[in-house]
C-alpha positions in Angstrom: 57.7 25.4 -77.7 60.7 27.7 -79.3 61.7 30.9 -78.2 59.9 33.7 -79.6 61.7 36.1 -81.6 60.8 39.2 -81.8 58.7 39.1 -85.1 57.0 36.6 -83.3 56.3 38.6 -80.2 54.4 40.8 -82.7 52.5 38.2 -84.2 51.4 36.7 -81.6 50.9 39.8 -79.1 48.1 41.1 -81.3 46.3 37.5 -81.7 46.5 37.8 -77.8 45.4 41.5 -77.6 42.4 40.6 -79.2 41.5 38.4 -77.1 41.9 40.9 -73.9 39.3 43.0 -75.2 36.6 40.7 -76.4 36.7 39.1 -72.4 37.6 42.6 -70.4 35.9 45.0 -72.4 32.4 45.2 -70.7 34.2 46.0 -67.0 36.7 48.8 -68.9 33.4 50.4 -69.6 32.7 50.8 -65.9 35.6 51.6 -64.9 35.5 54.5 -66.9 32.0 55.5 -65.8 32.6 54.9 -62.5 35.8 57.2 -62.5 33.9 60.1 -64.9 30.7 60.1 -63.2 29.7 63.9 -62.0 29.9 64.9 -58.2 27.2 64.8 -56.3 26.0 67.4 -54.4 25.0 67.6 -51.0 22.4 65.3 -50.1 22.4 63.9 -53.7 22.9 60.0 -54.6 25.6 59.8 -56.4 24.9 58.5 -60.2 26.6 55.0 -59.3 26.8 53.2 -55.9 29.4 50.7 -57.5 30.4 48.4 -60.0 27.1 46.1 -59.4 24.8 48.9 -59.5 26.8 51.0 -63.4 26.4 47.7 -64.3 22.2 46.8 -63.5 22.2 50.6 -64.6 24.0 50.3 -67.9 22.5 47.2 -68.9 18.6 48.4 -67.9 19.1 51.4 -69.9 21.3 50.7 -72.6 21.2 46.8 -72.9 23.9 44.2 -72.5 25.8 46.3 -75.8 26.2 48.9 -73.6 28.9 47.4 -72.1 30.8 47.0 -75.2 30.1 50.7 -76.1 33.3 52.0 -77.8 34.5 48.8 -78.3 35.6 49.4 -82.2 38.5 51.5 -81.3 40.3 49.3 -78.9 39.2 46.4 -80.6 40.4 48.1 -84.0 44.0 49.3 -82.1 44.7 46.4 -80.2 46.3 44.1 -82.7 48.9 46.6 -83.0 49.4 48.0 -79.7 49.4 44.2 -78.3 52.0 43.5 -81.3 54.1 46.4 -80.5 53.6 45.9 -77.1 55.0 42.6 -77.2 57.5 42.8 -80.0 58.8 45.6 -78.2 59.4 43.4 -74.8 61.0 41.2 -77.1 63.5 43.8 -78.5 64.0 44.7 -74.8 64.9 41.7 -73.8 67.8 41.6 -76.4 68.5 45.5 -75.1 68.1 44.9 -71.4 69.0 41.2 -71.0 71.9 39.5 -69.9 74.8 37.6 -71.7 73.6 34.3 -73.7 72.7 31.5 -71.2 72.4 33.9 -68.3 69.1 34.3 -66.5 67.1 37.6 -66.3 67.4 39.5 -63.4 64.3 41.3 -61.6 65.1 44.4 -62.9 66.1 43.6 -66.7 62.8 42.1 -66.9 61.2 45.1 -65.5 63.3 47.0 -68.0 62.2 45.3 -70.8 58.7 45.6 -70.2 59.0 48.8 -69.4 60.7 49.0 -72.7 57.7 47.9 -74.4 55.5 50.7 -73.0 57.1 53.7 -74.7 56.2 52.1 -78.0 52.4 51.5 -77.4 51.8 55.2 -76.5 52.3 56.9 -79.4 49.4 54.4 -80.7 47.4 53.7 -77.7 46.5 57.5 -76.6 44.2 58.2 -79.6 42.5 55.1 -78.8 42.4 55.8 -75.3 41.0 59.1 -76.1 37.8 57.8 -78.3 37.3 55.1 -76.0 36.6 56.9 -73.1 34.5 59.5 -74.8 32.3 56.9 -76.5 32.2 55.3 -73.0 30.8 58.0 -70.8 27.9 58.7 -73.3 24.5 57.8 -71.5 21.6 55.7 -73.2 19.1 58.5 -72.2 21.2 61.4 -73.4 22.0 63.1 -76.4 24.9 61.2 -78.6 27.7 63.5 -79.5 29.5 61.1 -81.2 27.6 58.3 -83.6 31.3 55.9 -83.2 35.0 55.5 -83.3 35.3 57.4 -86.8 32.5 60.2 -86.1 35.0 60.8 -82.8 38.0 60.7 -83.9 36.6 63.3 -87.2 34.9 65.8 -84.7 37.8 65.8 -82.7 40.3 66.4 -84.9 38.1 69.2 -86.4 37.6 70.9 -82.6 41.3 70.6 -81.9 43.9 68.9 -84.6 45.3 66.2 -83.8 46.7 67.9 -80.5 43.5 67.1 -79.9 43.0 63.5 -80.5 46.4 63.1 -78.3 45.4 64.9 -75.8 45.8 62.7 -72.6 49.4 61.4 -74.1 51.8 62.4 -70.7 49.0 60.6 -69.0 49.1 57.7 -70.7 52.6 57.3 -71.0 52.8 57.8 -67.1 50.6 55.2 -66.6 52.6 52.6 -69.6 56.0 52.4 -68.7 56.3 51.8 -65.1 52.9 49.4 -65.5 54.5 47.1 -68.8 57.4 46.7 -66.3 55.5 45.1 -63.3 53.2 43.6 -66.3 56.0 41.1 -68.0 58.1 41.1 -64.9 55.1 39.3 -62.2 54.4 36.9 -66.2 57.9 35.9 -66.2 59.0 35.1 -62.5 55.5 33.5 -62.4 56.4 31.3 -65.6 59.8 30.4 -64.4 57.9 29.3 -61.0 55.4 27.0 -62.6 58.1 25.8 -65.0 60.9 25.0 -62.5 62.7 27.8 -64.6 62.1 26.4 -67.9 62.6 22.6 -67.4 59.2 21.9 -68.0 56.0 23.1 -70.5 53.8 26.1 -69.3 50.7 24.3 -69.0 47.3 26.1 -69.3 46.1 26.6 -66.0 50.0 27.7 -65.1 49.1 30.8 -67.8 46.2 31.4 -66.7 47.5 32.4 -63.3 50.4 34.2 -64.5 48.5 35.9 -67.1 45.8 36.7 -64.9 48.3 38.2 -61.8 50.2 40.4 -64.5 47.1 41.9 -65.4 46.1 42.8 -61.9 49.7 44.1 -61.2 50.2 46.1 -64.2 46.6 48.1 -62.8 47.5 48.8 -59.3 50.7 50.2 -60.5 48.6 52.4 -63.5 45.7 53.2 -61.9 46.2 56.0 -60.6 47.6 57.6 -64.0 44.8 56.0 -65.8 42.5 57.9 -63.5 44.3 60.9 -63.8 44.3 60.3 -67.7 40.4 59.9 -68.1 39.4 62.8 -66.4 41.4 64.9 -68.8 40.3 62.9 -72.0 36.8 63.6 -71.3 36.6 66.6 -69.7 35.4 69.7 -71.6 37.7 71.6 -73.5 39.3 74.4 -71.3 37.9 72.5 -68.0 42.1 72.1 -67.4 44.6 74.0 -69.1 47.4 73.8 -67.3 46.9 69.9 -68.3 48.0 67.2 -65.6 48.4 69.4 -63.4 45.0 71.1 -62.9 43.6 67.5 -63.2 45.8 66.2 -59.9 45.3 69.4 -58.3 41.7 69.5 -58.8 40.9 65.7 -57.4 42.9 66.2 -54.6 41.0 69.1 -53.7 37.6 67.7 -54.4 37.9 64.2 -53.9 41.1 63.5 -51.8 43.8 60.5 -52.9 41.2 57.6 -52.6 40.2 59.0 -55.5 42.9 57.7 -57.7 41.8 53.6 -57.4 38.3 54.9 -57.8 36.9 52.3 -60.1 39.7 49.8 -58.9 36.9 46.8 -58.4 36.0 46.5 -62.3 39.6 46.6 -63.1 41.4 43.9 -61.3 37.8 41.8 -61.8 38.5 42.7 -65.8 42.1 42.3 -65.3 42.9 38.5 -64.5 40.6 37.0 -67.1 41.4 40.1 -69.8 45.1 39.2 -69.1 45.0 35.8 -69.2 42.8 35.3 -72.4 45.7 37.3 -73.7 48.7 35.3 -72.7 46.4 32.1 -73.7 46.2 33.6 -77.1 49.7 34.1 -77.4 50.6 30.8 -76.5 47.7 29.2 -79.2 49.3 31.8 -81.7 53.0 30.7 -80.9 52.0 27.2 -81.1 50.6 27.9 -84.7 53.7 29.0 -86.0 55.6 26.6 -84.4 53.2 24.3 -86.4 53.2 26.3 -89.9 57.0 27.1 -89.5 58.9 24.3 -87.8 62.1 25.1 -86.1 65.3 22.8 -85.2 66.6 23.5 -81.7 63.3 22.6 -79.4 62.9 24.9 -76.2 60.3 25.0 -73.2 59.9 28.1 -72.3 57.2 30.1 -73.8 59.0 33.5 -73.2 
């Protein structure tokens, strides 16, 4: 397989992001409930006891679509944030890397993917935004919001489109520093399995890699995704002061176990999410390898 360029990386980044959300979807939806469900008071159950019982509870009162409740927005953004996600890693690696027939240091990888974050962002927070929204609506409750488009109108009619980004810091707190880890743990992985790019990256070998990205990128952003969903969904005026009041007020309330709450549904959503994605690049790169031939031959998938 060639080296991908970084058109490429685009191309084949959102064929992969796809495939992240139609596999890890149904476990982002609890980990959103399980970090927005209410308090409960004193000598009260709380509304989930984990991620088996949200899920028995979603699925008894909603059905097995409730798990893929606000799927259309991610599912409609990913292609691009997985493209720019990965083309930007690509133009990265031409920023960050080092001279021609050099190897990639620890942290120039790191930088690179880290790179890659600032991009996806700008286009990932309004996603984030509706996602989470659409996800903490109850079966038995009253819908404020009918889907992606119905959210995104209402919210930009309460707020402008302040409003719709409202979360950004938060997300891009949580995207930078976890893209590094993210293509940094793929490639050290891939130059393991491929004795540093003398042989093919087989299928199993990116699954693993795929799969132990995922699940590093989420225990370096979880707490900032935590931090990020309880101001996307709380109430307007519920923290003003913005990140701030959010921190401030789990730490009193809950205490800093809080910030991996919901941690079991990620990393369960994370390997297979993570590797369906880098599978899907591969098959993608493979295509055009296929459809667009090139002369000098290379290994290494990245």
């Amino acid at each position: 397989m060639t080296k991908p360029n970084p058109l490429e990386y685009f191309i084949c980044g959102g064929f992969g992001g796809i495939c992240t959300v139609l596999v890890g979807h149904p476990l982002d939806t609890i980990k959103v409930r399980l970090q927005t469900m209410p308090i409960p008071k004193p000598g009260e159950q709380p509304m989930y006891l984990g991620t088996l019982d949200c899920i028995k509870k979603t699925v008894a009162k909603e059905g097995i679509w409730g798990l893929y409740k606000g799927m259309g927005a991610p599912l409609a953004a990913i292609a691009p944030i997985f493209a720019i996600s990965f083309m930007g890693y690509g133009v990265g690696k031409r920023v960050f890397g080092p001279p021609p027939d050099q190897k990639f240091s620890v942290t120039q990888y790191f930088c690179a993917g880290a790179f890659s974050g600032i991009f996806t962002t700008t286009i990932m927070a309004p996603g984030e935004r509706i996602k989470c929204l659409l996800q903490i609506q109850q079966g038995s409750g009253e819908k404020l919001y009918d889907g992606p488009i119905d959210c995104a109108i209402k919210l930009y009619k309460q707020g402008g489109i302040r409003n719709i980004y409202k979360g950004f810091v938060a997300t891009l707190m949580r995207d930078v520093p976890a893209a590094g880890l993210y293509f940094l743990t793929y490639e050290k992985l891939a130059e393991f399995f491929t004795d540093n790019g003398k042989k093919e990256l087989g299928m199993f070998a990116t699954i693993i890699a795929g799969g132990a990205a995922g699940m590093s990128n989420w225990l370096i952003g979880m707490p900032a995704d935590v931090l990020k969903s309880r101001l996307q969904t709380a109430p307007e005026g519920t923290y003003p002061n913005g990140m701030k009041d959010v921190l401030a007020d789990l730490m009193k309330r809950e205490g800093p176990l809080a910030f991996y709450k919901g941690i079991a549904p990620v990393l369960l959503r994370a390997f297979p999410a993570n590797a369906a994605c880098f599978v899907g690049f591969g098959i993608c790169k493979k295509f055009l390898d296929y459809v667009f031939p090139k002369n000098v031959p290379e290994v290494s998938q990245q």
